[in-house]
Biopython code that builds the backbone (N, CA, C, O; Angstrom):
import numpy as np
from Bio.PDB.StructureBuilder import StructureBuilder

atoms = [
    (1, "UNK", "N", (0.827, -1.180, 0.000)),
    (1, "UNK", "CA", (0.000, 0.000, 0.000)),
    (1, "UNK", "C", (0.881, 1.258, 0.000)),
    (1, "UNK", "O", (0.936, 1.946, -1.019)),
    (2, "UNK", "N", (1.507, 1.554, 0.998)),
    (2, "UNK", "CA", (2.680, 2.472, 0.768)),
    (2, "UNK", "C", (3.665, 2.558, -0.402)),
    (2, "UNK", "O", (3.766, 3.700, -0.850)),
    (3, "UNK", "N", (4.276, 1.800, -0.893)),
    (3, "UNK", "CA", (4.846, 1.224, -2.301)),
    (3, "UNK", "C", (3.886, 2.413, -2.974)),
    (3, "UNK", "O", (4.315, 3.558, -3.110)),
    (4, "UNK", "N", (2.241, 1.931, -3.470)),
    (4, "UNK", "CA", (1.573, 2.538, -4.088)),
    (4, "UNK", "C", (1.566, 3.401, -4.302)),
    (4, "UNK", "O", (1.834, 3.904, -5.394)),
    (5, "UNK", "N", (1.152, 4.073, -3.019)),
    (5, "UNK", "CA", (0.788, 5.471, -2.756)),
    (5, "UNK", "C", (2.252, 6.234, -3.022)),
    (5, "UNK", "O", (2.208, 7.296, -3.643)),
    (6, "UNK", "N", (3.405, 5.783, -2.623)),
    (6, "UNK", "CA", (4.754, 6.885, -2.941)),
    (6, "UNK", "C", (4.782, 6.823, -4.956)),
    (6, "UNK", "O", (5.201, 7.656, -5.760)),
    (7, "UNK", "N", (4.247, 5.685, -5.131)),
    (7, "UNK", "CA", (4.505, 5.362, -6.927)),
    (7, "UNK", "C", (3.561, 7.029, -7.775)),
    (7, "UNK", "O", (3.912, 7.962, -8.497)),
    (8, "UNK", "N", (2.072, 6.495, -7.001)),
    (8, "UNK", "CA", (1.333, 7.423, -7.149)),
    (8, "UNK", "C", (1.935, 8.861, -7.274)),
    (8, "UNK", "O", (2.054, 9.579, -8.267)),
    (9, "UNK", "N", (2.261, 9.054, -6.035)),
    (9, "UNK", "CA", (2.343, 10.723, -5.627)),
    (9, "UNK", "C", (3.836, 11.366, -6.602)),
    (9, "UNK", "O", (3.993, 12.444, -7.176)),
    (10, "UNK", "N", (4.807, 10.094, -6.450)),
    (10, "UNK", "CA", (5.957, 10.766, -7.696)),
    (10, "UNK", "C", (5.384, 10.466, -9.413)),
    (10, "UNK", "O", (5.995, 10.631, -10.468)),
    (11, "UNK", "N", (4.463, 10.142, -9.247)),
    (11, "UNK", "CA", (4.022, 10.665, -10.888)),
    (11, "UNK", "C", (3.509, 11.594, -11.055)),
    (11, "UNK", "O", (3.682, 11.982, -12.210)),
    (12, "UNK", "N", (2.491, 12.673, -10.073)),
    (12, "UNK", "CA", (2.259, 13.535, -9.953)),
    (12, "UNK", "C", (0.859, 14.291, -9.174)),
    (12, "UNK", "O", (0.459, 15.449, -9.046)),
    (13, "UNK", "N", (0.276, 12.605, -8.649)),
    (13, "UNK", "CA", (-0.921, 13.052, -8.256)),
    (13, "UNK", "C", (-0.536, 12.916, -6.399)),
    (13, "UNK", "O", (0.450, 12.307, -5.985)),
    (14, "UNK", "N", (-1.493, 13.582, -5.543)),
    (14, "UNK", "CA", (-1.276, 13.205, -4.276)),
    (14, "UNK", "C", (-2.508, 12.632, -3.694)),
    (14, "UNK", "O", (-3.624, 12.944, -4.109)),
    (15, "UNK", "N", (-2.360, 12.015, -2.988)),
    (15, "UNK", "CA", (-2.979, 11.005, -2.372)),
    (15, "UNK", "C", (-2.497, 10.489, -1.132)),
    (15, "UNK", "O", (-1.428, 9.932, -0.881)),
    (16, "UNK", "N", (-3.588, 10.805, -0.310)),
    (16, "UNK", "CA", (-3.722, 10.401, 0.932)),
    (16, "UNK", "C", (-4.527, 8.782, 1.450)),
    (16, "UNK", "O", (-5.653, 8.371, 1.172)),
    (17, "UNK", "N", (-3.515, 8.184, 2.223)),
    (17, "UNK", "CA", (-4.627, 6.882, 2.977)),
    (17, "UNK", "C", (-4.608, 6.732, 4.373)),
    (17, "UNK", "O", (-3.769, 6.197, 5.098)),
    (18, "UNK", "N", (-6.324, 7.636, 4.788)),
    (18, "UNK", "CA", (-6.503, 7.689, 6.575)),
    (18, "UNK", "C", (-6.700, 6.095, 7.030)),
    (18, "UNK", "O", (-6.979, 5.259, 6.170)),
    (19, "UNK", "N", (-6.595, 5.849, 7.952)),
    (19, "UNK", "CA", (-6.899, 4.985, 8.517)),
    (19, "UNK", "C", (-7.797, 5.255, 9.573)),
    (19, "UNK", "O", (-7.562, 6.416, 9.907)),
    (20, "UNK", "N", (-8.846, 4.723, 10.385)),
    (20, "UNK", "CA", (-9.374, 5.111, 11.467)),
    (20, "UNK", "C", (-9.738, 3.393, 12.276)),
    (20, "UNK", "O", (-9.715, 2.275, 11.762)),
    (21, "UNK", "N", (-9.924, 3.649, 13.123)),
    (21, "UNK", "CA", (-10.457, 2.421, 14.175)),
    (21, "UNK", "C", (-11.891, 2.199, 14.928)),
    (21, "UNK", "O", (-12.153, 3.122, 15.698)),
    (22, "UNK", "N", (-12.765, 1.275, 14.870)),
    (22, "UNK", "CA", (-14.215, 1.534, 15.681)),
    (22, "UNK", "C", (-14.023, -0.063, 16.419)),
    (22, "UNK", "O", (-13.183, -0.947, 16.253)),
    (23, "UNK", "N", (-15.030, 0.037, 17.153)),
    (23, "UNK", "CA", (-15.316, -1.050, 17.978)),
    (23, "UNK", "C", (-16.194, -1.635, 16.886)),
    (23, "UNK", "O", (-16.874, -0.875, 16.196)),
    (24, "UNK", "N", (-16.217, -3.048, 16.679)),
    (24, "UNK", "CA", (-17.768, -4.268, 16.418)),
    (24, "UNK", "C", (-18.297, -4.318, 17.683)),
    (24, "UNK", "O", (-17.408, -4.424, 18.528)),
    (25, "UNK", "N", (-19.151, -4.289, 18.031)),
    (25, "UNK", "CA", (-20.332, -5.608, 19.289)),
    (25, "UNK", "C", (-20.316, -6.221, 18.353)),
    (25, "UNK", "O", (-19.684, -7.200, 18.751)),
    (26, "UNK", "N", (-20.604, -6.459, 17.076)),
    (26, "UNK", "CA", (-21.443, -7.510, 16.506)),
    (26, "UNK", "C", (-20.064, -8.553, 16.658)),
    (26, "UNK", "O", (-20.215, -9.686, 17.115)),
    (27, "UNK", "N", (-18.960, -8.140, 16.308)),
    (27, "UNK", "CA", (-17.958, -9.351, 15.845)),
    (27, "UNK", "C", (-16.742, -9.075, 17.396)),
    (27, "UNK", "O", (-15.800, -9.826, 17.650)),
    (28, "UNK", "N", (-17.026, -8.161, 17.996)),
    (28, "UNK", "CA", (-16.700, -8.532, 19.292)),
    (28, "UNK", "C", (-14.686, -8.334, 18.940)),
    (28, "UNK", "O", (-13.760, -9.031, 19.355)),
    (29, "UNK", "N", (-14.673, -7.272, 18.162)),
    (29, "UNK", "CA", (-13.214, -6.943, 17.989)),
    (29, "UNK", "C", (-13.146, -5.354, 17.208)),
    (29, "UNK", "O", (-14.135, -4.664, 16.964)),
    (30, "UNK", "N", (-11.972, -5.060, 16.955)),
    (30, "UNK", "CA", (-11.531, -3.164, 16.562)),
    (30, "UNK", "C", (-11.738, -3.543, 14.882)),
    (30, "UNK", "O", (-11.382, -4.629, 14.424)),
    (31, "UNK", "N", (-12.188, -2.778, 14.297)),
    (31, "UNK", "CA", (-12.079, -2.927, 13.034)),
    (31, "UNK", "C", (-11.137, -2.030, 11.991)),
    (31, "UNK", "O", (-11.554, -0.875, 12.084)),
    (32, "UNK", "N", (-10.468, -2.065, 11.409)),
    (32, "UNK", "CA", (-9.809, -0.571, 10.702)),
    (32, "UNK", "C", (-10.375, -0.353, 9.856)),
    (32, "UNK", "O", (-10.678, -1.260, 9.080)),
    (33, "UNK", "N", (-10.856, 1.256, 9.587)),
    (33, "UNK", "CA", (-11.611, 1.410, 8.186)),
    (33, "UNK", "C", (-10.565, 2.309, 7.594)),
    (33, "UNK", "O", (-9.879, 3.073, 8.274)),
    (34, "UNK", "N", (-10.480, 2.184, 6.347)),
    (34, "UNK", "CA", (-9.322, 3.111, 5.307)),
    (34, "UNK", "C", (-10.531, 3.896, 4.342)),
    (34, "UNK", "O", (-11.615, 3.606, 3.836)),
    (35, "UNK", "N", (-9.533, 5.181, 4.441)),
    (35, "UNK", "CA", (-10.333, 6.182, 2.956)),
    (35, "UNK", "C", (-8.884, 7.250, 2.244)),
    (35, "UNK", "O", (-7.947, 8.027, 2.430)),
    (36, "UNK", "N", (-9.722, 6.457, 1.337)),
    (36, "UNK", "CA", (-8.831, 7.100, 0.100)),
    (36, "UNK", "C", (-9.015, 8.654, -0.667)),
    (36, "UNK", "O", (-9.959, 8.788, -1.445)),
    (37, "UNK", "N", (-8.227, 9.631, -0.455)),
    (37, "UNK", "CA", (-8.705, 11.080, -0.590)),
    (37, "UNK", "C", (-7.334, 11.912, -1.254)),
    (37, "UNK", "O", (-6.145, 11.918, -0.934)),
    (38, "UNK", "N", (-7.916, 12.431, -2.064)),
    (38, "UNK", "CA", (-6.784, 13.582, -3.010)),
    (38, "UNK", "C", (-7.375, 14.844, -2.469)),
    (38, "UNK", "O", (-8.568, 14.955, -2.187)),
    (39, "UNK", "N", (-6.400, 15.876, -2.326)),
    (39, "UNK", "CA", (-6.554, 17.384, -1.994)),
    (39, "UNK", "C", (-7.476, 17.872, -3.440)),
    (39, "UNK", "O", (-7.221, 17.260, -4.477)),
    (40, "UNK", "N", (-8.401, 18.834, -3.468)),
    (40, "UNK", "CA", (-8.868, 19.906, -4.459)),
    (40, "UNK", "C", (-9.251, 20.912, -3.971)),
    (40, "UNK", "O", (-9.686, 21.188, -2.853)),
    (41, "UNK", "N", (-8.943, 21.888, -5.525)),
    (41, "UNK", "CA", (-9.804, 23.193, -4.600)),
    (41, "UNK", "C", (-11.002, 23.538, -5.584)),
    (41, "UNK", "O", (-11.223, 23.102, -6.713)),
    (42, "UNK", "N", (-11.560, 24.260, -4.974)),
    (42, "UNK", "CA", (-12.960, 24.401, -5.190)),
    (42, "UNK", "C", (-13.461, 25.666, -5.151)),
    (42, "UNK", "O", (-12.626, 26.331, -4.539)),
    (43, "UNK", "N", (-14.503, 26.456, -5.520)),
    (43, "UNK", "CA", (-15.086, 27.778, -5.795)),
    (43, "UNK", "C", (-15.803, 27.678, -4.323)),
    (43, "UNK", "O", (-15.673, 26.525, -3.911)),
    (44, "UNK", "N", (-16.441, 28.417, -3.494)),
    (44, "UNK", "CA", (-17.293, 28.236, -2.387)),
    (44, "UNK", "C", (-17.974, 29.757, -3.366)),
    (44, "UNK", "O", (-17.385, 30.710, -3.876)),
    (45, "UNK", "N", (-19.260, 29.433, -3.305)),
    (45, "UNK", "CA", (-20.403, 30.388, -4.157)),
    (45, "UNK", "C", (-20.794, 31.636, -2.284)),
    (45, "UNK", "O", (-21.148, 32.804, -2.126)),
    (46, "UNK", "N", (-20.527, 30.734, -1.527)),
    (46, "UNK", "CA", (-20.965, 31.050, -0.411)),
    (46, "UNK", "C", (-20.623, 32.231, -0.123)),
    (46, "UNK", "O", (-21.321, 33.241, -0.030)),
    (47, "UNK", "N", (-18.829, 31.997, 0.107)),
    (47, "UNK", "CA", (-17.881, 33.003, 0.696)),
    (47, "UNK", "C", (-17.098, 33.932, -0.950)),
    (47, "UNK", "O", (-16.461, 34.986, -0.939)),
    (48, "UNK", "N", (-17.481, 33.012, -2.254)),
    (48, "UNK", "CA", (-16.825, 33.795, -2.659)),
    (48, "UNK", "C", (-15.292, 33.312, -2.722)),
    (48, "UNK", "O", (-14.335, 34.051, -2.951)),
    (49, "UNK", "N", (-15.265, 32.532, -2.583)),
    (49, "UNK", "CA", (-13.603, 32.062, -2.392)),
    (49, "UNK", "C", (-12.762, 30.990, -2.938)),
    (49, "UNK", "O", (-13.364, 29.928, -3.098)),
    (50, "UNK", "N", (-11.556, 31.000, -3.256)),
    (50, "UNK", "CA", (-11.412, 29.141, -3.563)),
    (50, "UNK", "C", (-11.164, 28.582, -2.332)),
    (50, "UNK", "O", (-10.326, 28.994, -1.530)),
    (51, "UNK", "N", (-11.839, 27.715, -2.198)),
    (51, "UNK", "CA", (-11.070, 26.927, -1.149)),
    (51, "UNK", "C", (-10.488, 25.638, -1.069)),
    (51, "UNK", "O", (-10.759, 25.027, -2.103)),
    (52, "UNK", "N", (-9.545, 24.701, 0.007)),
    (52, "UNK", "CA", (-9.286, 23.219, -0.506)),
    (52, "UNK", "C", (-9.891, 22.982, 0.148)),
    (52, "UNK", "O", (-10.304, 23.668, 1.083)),
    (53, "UNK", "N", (-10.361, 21.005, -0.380)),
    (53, "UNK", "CA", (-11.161, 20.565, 0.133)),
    (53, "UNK", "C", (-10.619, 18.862, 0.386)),
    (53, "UNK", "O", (-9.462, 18.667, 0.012)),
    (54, "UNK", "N", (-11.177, 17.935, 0.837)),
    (54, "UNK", "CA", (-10.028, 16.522, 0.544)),
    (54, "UNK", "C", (-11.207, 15.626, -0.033)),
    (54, "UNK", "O", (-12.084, 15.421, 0.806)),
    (55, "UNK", "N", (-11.430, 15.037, -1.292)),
    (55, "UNK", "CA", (-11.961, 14.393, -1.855)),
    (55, "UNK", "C", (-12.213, 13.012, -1.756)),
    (55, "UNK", "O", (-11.475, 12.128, -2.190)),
    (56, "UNK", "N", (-12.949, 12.907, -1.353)),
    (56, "UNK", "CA", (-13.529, 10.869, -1.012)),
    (56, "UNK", "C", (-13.246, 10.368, -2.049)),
    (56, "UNK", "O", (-14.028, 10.388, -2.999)),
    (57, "UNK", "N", (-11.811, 9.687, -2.111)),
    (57, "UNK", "CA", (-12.152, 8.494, -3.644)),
    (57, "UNK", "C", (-12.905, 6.981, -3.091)),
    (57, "UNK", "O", (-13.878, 6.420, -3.597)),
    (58, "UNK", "N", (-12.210, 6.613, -2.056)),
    (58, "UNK", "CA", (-13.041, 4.802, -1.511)),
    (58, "UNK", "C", (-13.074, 5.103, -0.004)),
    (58, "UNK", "O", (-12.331, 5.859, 0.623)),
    (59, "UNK", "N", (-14.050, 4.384, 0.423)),
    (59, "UNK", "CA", (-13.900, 4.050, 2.198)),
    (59, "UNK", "C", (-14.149, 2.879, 2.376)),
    (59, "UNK", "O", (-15.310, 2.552, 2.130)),
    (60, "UNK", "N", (-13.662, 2.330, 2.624)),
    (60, "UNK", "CA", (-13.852, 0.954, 3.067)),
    (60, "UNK", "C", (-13.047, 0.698, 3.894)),
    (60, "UNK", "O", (-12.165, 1.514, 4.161)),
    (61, "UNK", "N", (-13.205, -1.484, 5.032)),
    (61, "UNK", "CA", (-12.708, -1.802, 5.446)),
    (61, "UNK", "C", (-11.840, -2.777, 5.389)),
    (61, "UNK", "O", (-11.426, -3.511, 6.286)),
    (62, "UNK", "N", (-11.461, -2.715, 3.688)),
    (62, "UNK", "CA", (-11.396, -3.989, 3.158)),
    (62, "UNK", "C", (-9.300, -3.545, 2.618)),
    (62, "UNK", "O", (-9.026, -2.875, 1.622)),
    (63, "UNK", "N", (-8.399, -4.043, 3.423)),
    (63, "UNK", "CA", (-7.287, -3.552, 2.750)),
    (63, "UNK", "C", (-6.769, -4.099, 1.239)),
    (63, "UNK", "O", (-5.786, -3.564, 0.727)),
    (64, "UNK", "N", (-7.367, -5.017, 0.664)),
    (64, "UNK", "CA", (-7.441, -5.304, -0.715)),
    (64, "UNK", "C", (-7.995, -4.537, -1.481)),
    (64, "UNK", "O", (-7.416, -4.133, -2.490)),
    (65, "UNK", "N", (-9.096, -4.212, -1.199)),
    (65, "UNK", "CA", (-9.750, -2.937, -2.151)),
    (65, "UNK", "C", (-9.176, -1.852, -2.085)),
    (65, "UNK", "O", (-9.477, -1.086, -3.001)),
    (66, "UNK", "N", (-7.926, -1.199, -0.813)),
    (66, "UNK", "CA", (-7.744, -0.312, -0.947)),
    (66, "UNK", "C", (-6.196, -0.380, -2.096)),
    (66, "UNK", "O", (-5.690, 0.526, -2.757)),
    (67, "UNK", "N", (-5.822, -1.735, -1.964)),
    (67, "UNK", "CA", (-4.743, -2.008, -2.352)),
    (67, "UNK", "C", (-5.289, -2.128, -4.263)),
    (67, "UNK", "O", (-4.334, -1.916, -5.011)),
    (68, "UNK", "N", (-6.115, -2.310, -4.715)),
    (68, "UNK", "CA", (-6.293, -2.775, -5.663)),
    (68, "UNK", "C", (-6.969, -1.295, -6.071)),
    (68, "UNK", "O", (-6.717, -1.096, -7.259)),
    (69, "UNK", "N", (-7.658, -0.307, -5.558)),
    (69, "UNK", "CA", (-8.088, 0.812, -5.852)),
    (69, "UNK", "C", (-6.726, 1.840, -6.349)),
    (69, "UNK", "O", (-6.575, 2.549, -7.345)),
    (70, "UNK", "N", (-5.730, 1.517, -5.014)),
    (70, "UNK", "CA", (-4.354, 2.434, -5.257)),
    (70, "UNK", "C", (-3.973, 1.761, -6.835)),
    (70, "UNK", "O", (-4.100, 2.537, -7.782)),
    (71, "UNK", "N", (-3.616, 0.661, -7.061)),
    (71, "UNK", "CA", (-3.287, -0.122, -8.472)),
    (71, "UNK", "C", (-4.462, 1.011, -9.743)),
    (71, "UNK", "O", (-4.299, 1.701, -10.749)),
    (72, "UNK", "N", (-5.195, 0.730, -9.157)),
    (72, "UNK", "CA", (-5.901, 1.132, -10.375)),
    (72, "UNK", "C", (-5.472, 2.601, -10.670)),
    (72, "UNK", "O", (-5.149, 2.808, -11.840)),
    (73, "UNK", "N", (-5.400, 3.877, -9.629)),
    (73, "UNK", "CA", (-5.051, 4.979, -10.106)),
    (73, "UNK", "C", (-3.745, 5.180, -10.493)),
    (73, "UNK", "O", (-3.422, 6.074, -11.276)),
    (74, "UNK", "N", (-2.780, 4.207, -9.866)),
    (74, "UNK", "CA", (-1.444, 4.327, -10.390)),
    (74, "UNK", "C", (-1.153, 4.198, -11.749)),
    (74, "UNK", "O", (-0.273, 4.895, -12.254)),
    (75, "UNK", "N", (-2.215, 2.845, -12.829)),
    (75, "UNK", "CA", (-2.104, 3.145, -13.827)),
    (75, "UNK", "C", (-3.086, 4.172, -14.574)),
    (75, "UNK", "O", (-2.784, 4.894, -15.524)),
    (76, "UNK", "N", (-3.790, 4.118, -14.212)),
    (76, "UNK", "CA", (-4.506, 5.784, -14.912)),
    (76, "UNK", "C", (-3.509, 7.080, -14.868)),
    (76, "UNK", "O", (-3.316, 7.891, -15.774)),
    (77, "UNK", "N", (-2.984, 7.049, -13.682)),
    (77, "UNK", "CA", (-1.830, 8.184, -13.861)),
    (77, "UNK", "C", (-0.836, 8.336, -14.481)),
    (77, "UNK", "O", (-0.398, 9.325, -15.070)),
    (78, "UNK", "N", (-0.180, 6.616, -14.266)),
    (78, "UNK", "CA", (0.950, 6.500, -15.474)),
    (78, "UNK", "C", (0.163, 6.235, -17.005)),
    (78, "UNK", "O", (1.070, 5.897, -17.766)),
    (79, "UNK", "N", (-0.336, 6.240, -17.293)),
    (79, "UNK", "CA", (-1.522, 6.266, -18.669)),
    (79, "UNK", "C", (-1.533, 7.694, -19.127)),
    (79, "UNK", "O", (-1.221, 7.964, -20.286)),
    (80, "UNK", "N", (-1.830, 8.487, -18.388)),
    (80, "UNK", "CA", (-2.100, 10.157, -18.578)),
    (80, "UNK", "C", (-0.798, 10.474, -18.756)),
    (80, "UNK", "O", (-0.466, 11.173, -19.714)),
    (81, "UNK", "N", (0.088, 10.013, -17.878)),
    (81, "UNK", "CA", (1.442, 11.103, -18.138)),
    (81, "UNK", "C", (2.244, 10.769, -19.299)),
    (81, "UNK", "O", (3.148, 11.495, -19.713)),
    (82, "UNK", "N", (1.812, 9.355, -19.968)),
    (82, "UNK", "CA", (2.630, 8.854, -20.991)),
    (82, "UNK", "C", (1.985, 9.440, -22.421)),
    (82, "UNK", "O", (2.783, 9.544, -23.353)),
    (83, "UNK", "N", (0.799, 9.772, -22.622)),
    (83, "UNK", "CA", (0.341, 11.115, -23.375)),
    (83, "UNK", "C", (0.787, 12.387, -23.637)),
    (83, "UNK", "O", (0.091, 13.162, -24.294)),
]
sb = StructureBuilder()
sb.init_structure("model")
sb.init_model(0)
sb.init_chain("A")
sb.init_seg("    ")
for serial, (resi, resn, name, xyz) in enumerate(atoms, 1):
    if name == "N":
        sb.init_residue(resn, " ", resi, " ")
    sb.init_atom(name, np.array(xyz, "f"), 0.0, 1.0, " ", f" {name:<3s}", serial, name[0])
structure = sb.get_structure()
């Protein structure tokens, strides 16, 4: 996963992977949930302003999906930059 994410970010995109922790009752153990998020900025109509914001790409609790999600943007990125 790390591998990934450094492959990712020196091609040119950045990308972040949180991790967080909750309790189950149901399964009676800590679970880790991961989310996958790139920085953007954005217009706020509100204030009038740009502002950044951190973009939800996946959440899940599944570290294969996150591992196989990172795969997937790594080649979309190396795809784009070879254009």
């Amino acid at each position: 996963m790390k591998k990934l994410q450094t492959a990712i970010v020196k091609a040119g995109l950045i990308i972040k992977v949180n991790s967080n922790q909750f309790y189950s009752a149901d399964q009676k153990r800590m679970i880790t949930s991961y989310r996958i998020c790139t920085p953007i900025d954005y217009y706020s109509a509100k204030k009038e302003e740009w502002k950044n914001m951190d973009y939800e790409i996946l959440r899940t609790c599944s570290m294969p999906e996150v591992i196989f999600c990172l795969l997937d943007i790594y080649k979309a990125v190396t795809a784009w930059n070879r254009n």
